[in-house]
C-alpha positions as CSV (number, residue, x, y, z in Angstrom):
1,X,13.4,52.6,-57.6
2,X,16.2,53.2,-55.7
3,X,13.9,55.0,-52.8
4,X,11.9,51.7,-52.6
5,X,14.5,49.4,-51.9
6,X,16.4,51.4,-49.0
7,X,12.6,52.0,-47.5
8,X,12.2,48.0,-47.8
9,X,16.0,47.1,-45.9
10,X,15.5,49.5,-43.4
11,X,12.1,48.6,-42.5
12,X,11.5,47.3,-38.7
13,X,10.1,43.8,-38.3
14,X,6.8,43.5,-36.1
15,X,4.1,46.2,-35.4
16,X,5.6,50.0,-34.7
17,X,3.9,53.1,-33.5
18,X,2.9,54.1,-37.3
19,X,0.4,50.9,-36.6
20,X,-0.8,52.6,-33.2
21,X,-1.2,56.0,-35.1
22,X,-3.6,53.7,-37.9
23,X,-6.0,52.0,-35.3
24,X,-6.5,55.7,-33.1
25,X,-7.1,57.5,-36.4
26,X,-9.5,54.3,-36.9
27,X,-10.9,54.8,-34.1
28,X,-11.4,58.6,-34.7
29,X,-13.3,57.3,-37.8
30,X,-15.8,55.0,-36.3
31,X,-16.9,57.1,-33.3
32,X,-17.4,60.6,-35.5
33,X,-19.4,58.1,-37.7
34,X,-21.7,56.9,-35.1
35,X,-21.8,60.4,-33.6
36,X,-22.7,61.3,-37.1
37,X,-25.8,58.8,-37.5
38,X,-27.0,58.0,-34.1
39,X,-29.9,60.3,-34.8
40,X,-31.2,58.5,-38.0
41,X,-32.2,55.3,-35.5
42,X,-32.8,57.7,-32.5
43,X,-35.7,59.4,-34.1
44,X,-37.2,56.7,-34.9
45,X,-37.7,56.1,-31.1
46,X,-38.1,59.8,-30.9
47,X,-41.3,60.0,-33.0
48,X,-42.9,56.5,-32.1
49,X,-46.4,57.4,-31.4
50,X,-46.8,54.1,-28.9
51,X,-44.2,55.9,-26.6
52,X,-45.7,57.6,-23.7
53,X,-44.0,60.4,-24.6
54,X,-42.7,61.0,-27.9
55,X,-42.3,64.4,-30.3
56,X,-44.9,64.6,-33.0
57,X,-42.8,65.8,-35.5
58,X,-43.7,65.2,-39.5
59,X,-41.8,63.6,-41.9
60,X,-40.6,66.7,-43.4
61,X,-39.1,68.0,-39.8
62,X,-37.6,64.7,-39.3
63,X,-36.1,65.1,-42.5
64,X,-35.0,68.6,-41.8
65,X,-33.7,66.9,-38.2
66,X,-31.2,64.6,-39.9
67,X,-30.0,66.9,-42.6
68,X,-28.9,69.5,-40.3
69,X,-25.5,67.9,-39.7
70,X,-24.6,68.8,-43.0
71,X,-25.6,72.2,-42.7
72,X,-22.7,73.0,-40.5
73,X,-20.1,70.2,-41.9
74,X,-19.8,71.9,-45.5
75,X,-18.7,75.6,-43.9
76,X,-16.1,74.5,-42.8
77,X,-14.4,72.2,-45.8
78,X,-12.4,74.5,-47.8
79,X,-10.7,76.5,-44.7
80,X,-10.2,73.2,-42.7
81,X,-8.2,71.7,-45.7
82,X,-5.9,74.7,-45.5
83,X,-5.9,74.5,-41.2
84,X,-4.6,71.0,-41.3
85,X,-1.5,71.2,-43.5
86,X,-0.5,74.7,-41.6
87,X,-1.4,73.3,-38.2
88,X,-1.2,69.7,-38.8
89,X,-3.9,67.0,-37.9
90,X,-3.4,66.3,-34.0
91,X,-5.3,69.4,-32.4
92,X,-8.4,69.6,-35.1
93,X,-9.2,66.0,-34.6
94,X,-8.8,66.2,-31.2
95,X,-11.1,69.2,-31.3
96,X,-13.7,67.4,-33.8
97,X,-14.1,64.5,-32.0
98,X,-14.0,66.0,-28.1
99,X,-17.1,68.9,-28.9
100,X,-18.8,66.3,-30.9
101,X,-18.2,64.1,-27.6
102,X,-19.6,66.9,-25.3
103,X,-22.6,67.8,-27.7
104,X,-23.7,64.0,-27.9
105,X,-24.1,64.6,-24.1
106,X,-26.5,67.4,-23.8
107,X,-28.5,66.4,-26.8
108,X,-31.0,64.4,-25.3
109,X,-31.5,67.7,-22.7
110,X,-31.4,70.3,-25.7
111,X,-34.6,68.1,-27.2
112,X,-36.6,68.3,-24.0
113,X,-35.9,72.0,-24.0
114,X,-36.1,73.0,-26.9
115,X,-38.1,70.6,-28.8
116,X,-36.8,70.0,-32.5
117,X,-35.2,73.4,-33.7
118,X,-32.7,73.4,-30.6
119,X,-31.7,69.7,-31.6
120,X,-30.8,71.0,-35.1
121,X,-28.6,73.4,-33.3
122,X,-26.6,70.6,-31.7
123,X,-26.3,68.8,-35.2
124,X,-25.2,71.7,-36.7
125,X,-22.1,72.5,-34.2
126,X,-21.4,68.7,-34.7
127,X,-21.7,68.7,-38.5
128,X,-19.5,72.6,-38.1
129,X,-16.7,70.3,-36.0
130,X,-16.6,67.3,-38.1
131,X,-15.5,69.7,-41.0
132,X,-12.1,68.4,-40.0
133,X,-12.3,65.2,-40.2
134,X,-11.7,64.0,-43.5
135,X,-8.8,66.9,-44.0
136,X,-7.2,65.9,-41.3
137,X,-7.3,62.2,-42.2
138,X,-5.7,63.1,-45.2
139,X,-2.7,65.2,-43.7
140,X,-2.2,62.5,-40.6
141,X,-2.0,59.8,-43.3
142,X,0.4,61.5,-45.6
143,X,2.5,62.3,-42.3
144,X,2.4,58.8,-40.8
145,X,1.8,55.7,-43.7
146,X,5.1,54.6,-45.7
147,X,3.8,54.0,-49.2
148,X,5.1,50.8,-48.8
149,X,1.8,49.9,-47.1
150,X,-0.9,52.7,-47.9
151,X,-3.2,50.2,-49.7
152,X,-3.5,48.6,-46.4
153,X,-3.3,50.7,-43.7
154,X,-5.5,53.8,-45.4
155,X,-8.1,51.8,-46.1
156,X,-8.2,50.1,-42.6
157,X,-8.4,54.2,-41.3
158,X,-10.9,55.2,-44.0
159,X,-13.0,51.8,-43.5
160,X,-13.7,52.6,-39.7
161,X,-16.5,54.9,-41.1
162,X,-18.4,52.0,-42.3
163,X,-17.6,50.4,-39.2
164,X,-19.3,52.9,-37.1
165,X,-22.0,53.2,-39.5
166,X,-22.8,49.8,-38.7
167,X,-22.2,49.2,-35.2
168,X,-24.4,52.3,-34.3
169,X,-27.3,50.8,-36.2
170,X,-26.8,47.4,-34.8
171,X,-26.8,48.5,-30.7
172,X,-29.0,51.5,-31.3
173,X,-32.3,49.5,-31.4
174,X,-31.4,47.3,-28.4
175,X,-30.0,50.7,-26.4
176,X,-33.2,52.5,-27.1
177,X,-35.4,49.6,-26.1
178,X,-33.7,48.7,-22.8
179,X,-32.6,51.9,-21.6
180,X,-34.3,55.3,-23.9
181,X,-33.4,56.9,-27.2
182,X,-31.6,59.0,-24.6
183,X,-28.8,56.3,-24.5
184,X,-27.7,56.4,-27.5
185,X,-26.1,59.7,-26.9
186,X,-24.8,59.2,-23.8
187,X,-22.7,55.9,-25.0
188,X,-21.4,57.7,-28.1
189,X,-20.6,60.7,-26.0
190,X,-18.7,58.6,-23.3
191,X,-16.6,56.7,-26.0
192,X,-15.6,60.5,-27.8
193,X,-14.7,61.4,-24.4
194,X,-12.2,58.1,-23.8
195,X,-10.7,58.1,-27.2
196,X,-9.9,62.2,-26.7
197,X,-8.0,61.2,-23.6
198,X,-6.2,58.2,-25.6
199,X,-5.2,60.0,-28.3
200,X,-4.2,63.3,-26.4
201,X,-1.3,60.9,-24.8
202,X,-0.5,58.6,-27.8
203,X,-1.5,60.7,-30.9
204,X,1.0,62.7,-32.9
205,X,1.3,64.9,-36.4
206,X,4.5,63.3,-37.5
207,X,6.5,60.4,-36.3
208,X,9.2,63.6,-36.0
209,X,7.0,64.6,-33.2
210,X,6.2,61.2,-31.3
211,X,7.7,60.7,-28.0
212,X,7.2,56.8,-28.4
213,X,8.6,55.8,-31.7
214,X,12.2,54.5,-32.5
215,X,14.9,56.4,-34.6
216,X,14.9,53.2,-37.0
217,X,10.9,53.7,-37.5
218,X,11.5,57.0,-38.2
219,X,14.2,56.8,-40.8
220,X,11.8,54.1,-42.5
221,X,9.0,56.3,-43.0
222,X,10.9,59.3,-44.0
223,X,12.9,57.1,-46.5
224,X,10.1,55.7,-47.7
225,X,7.6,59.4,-48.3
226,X,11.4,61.2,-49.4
227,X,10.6,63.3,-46.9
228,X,14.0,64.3,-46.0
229,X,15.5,68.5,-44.7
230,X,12.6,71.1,-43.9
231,X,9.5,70.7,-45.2
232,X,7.9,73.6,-47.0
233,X,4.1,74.3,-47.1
234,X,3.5,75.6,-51.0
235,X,0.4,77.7,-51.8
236,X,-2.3,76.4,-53.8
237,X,-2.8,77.1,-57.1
238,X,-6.7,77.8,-56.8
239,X,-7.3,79.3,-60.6
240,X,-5.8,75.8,-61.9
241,X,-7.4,73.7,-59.5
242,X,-11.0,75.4,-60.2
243,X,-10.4,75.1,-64.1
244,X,-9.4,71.5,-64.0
245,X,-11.9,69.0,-65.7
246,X,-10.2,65.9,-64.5
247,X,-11.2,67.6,-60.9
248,X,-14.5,68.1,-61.8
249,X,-15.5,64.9,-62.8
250,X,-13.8,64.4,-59.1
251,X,-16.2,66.3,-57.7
252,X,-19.5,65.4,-60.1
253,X,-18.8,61.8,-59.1
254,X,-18.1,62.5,-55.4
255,X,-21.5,64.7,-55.6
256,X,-23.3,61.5,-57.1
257,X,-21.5,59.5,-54.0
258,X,-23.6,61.7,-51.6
259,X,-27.2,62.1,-52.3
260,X,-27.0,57.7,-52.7
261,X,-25.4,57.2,-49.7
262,X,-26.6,59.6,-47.6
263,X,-30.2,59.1,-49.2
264,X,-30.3,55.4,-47.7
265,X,-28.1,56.0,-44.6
266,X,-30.4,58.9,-43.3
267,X,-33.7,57.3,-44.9
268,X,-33.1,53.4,-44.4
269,X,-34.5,53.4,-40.5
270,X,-37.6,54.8,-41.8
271,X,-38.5,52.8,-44.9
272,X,-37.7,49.3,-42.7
273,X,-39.5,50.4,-40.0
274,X,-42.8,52.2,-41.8
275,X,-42.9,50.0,-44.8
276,X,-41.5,47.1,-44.2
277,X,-42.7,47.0,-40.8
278,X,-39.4,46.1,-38.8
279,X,-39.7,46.6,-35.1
280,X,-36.5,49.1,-33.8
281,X,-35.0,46.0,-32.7
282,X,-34.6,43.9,-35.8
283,X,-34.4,47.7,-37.5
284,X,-30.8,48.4,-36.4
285,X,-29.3,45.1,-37.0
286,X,-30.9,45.0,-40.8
287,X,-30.1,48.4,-41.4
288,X,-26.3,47.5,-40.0
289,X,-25.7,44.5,-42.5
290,X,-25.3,47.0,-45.9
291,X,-23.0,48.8,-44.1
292,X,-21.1,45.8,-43.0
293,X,-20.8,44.4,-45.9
294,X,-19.5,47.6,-47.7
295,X,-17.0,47.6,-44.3
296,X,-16.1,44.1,-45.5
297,X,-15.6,44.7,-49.3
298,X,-14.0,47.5,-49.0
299,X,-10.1,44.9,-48.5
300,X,-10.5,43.0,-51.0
301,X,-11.5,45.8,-53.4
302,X,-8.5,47.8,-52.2
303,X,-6.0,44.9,-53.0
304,X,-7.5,44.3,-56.2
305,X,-6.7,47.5,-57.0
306,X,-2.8,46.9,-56.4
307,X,-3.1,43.4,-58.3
308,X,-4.6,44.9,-61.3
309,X,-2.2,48.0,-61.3
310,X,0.9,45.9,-60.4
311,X,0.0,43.4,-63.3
312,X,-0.7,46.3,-65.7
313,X,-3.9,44.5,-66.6
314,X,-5.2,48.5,-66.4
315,X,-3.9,51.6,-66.3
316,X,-4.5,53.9,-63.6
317,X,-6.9,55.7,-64.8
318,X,-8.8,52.6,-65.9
319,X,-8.7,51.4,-63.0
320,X,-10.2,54.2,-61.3
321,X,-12.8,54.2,-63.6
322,X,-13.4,50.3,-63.3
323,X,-13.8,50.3,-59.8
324,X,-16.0,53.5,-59.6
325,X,-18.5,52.2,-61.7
326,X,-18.2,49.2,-59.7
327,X,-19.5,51.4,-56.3
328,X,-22.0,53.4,-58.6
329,X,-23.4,51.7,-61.2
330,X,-24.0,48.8,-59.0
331,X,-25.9,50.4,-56.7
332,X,-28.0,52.0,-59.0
333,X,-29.3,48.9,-60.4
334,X,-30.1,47.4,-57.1
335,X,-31.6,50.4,-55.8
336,X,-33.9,50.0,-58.8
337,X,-34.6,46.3,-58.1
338,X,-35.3,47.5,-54.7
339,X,-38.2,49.7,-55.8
340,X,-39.9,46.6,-57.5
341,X,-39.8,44.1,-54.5
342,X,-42.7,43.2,-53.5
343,X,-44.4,44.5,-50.4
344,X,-43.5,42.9,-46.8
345,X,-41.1,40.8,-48.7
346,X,-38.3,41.7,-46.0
347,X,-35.9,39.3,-47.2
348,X,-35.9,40.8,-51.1
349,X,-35.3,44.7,-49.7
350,X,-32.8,44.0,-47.2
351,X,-30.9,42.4,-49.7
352,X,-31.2,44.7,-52.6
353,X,-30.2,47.5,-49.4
354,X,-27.3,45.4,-48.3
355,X,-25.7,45.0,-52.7
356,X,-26.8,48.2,-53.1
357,X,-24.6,50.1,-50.1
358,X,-22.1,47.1,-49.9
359,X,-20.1,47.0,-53.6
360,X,-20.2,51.3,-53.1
361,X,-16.7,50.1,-51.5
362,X,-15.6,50.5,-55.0
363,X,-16.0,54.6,-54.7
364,X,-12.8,54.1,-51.8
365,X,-10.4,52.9,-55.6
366,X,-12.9,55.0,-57.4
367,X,-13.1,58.7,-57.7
368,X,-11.6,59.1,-53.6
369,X,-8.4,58.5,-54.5
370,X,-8.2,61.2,-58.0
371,X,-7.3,63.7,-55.4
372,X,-4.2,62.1,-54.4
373,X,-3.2,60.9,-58.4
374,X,-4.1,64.3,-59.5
375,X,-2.0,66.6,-57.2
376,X,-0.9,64.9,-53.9
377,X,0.7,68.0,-52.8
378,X,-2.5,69.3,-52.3
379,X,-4.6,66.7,-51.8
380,X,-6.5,67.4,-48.8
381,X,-7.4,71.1,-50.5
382,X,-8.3,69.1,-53.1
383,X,-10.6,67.0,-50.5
384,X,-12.1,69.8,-48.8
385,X,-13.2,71.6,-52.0
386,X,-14.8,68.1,-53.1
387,X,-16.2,67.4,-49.5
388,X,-18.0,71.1,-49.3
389,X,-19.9,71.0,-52.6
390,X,-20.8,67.2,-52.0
391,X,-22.2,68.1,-48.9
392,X,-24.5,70.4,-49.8
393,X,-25.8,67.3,-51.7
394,X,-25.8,65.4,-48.5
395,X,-28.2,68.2,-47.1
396,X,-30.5,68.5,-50.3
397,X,-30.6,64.4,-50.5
398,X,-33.1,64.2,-47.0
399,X,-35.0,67.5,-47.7
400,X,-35.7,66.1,-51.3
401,X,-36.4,62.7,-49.9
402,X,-38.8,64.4,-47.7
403,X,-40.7,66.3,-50.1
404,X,-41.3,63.3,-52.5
405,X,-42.7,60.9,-49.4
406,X,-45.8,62.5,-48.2
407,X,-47.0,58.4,-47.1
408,X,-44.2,56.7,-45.1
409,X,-46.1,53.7,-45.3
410,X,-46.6,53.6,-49.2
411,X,-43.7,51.9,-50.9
412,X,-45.1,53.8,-54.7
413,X,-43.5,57.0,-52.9
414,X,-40.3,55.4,-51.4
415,X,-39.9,54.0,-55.4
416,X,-39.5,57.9,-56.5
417,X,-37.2,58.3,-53.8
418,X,-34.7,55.1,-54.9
419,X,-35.2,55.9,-58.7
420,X,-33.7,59.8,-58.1
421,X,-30.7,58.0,-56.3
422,X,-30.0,55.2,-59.2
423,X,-30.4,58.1,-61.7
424,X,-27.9,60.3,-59.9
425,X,-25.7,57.6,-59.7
426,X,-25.6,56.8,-63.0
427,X,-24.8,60.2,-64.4
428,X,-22.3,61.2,-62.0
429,X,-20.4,58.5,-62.9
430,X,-20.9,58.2,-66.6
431,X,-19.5,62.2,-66.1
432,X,-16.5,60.6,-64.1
433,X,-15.7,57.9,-67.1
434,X,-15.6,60.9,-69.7
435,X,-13.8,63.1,-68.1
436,X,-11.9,61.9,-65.5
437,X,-7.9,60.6,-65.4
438,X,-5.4,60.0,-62.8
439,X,-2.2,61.6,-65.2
440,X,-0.4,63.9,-62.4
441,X,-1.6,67.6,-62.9
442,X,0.9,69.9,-63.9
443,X,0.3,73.1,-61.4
444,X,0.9,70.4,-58.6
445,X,4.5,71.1,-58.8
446,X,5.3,74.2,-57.2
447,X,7.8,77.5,-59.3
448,X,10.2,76.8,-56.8
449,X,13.9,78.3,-58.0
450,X,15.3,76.0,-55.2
451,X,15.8,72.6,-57.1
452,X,17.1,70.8,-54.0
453,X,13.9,71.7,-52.2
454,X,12.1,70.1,-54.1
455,X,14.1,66.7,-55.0
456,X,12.9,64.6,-52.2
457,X,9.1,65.2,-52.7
458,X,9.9,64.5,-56.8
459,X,11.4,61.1,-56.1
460,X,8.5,60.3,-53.6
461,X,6.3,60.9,-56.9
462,X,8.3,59.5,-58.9
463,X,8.5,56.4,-56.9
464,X,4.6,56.3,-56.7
465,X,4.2,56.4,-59.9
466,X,6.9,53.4,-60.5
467,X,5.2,51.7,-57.8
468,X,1.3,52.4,-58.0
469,X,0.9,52.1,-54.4
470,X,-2.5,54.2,-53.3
């Protein structure tokens, strides 16, 4: 404990540049996330037969449309894990977030051209660049966050997802109505393009490398993460990691995670406004509140994952498992009560959409932090493994989705669609409670000969253990 009291008398009073680095990478998060779902409210617009001009696509292409994304996103996982510990974080955001910028631009001329297959070509490239984004999350935040305040600041970072998630929904209706479907690009694209410029002059990989911070914030953090002499960059042990149950269930219940959430982020426009007979308006701003309200649960299940560890009312492990059936269970039972509300009751669905998305927050104390209790040294490997094979459910989710509604307007079809999702979240999860624990994996600490290598990243885990902080 020793660690954890020098980090706590040497910490600077007030705000430093460590909380500059949290709101850019927050930033980072919401934008990708609204360059990631602007097309499930844009083709609503897209394909409204009142329009003057529209695209008469089916529901099947549409659903083709918005799975695409994913199509290039999971290439990339693996590799882009590996990328971001040898080349650190800085340059692949950038990259992710600038060609996702740029694409968001020419979109709305790619569709004119080349009608729906050359839009799926633009979602792919954008889906292939934001490979990066959750490995390089992972690597910024184990550069720049003392442990000291993780709980907080990581979920803040991680949160700004929902964020975007939400706030695209919200101003996409009123964008589309006032100004074209054609909008909605060009305002994500503009705000990609202003936070690249941002964060090429104040973003960094390490406080090491910032040109703003103070030696005193420095010292903190590497006091704090033990991260003191050279740092090495160890090989992963890929025969272990692949042979590992505990990481399994990781990445059952992170599979599970994706075809229910991305099920009802890409699908939700479309149910509100074909059955429940929302105009695009009203659409966005229902469709926004789940997401919201996940945004907003997502704090106060964070730091009652510290009270409950801190207390020792739980172990861990428990803990984990406590607050992943929290985000999965729950929504599986509302999505259920959402398939028996009662048609046009509007009131009824959005709130069985808005409990079932909003206590998911438990999945960010649930199975996304095993990666991190299981092996932190490799812990975005660990995330881009999990992140490719649960995106290939975040592609199958909309194509299945697609092939089960043949009637938009009948709710009977939607209730197949919401059942598959409650079922899939129940099993992935009751797979995570069996299996699953958050004991420290052996083959996470390297065969090094060199003892005094390795001392300051033992006492780092050895103080997070002591500590619990996530």
């Amino acid at each position: 404990m020793g660690v954890a009291t020098n980090a706590l008398e040497i910490r600077p009073k007030g705000l430093g540049i460590r909380h500059v680095q949290t709101i850019l990478l927050f930033l980072a998060m919401l934008v990708a996330f609204m360059m990631r779902v602007n097309i499930s409210m844009a083709i609503v617009d897209m394909t409204d037969e009142r329009k003057d001009e529209y695209f008469d696509w089916s529901h099947s292409v549409q659903s083709v449309v918005l799975s695409s994304f994913f199509w290039g996103y999971v290439i990339l996982q693996v590799p882009a894990g590996e990328l971001a510990r040898k080349f650190g974080g800085k340059p692949l955001i950038t990259i992710s977030v600038s060609v996702n910028a740029l694409i968001s631009l020419l979109l709305p001329t790619a569709a004119k051209i080349g009608d729906w297959k050359l839009v799926c070509v633009c979602r792919i490239l954008q889906g292939f660049t934001q490979a990066f984004v959750y490995p390089c999350m992972h690597h910024l935040v184990s550069q720049w966050v003392p442990l000291e305040e993780k709980g907080l600041l990581t979920t803040i970072v991680y949160a700004g997802g929902q964020l975007g998630i939400a706030i695209q929904l919200i101003i996409s209706g009123f964008i589309a109505t006032d100004w074209g479907w054609q909008a909605i690009f060009y305002t994500n694209g503009t705000l990609g393009a202003i936070w690249t410029v941002v964060y090429l002059i104040f973003g960094s990989d390490s406080p090491e490398t910032s040109k703003y911070i103070s030696k005193e914030e420095v010292k903190y953090i590497q006091v704090s993460l033990g991260r003191v002499g050279e740092q090495k960059i160890y090989p992963a042990p890929w025969l272990k990691i692949m042979t590992s149950l505990p990481f399994w269930a990781v990445i059952v219940a992170h599979c599970g995670q994706n075809w229910g959430f991305f099920t009802l982020m890409t699908e939700m426009p479309t149910y509100m406004s074909k059955v429940l007979n929302v105009n695009l308006k009203n659409n966005g701003v229902l469709s926004s509140l789940p997401y919201l309200s996940m945004y907003i649960l997502s704090f106060p299940m964070g730091y009652m994952t510290d009270v409950i560890i801190r207390n020792k009312w739980l172990n861990v492990s428990n803990t984990r498992k406590l607050f992943n059936t929290i985000g999965h269970w729950g929504p599986a039972i509302a999505l259920i009560g959402l398939s028996y509300a009662p048609a046009g009751d509007t009131v009824l669905a959005v709130v069985m959409l808005t409990v079932a998305v909003g206590i998911n927050a438990g999945q960010y104390t649930g199975y996304l932090l095993v990666h991190i209790d299981l092996a932190p040294n490799f812990s975005a490997s660990l995330m881009g493994i999990t992140n490719f094979l649960a995106n290939i459910i975040s592609i199958i989710a909309p194509l299945v989705c697609g092939f089960i509604v043949n009637d938009e307007t009948q709710p009977s079809e939607w209730r197949k669609v919401f059942f598959v999702a409650s079922g899939v979240y129940f099993f992935g999860n009751l797979f995570f409670i069996l299996f699953c624990t958050s004991k420290r994996q052996p083959w996470n600490e390297p065969k090094e000969s060199d003892i005094e290598s390795k001392e300051p990243e033992n006492k780092a885990a050895e103080r997070q253990t002591d500590t619990n902080y996530i």
